[in-house]
C-alpha positions in Angstrom: -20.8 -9.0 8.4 -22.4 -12.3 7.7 -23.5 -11.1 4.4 -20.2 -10.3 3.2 -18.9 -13.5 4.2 -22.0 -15.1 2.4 -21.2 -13.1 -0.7 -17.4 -14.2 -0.7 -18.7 -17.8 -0.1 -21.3 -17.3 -3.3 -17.9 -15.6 -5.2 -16.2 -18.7 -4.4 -18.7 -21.2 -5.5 -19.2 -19.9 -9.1 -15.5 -19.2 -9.0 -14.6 -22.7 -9.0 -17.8 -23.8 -10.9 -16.3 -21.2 -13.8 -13.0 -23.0 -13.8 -13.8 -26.6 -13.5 -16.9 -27.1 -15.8 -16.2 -25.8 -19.6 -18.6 -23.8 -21.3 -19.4 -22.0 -18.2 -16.4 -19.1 -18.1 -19.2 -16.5 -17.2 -19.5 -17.9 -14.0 -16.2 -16.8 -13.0 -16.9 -13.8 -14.8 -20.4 -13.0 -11.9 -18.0 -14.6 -9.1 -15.2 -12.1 -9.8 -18.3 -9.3 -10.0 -19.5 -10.7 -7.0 -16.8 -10.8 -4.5 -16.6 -7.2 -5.7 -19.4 -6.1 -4.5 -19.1 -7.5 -1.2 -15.6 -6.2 -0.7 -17.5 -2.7 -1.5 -20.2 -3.4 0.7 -17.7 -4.5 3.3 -15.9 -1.0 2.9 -19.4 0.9 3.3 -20.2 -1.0 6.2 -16.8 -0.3 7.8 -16.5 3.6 7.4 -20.0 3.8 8.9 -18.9 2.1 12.2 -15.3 4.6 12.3 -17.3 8.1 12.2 -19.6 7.7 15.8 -22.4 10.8 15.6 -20.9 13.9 17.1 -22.5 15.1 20.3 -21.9 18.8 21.4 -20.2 20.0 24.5 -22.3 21.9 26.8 -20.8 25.7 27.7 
């Protein structure tokens, strides 16, 4: 969990560095690509904690 909220953090950052400085566009470009990938990794992370291991009943 901390990494995702690093990575939206980092998304942010170059966000708002893309915006405000001219010439650099491409940084909100990679922050747009970034915030991506840690709303994927978010949902990998989350549908690995909703399926638990399945144990058998004994007879």
């Amino acid at each position: 969990m901390a990494l995702f909220l690093f990575l939206v953090l980092v998304a942010v950052g170059l966000g708002i560095a893309g915006v405000v400085v001219k010439g650099l566009f491409y940084l909100l470009i990679v922050g747009a690509a970034v915030f991506l990938a840690a709303l994927v990794l978010l949902g990998v992370v989350l549908s690995r904690r909703r399926h638990p291991p399945r144990h058998r009943m004994p007879r």
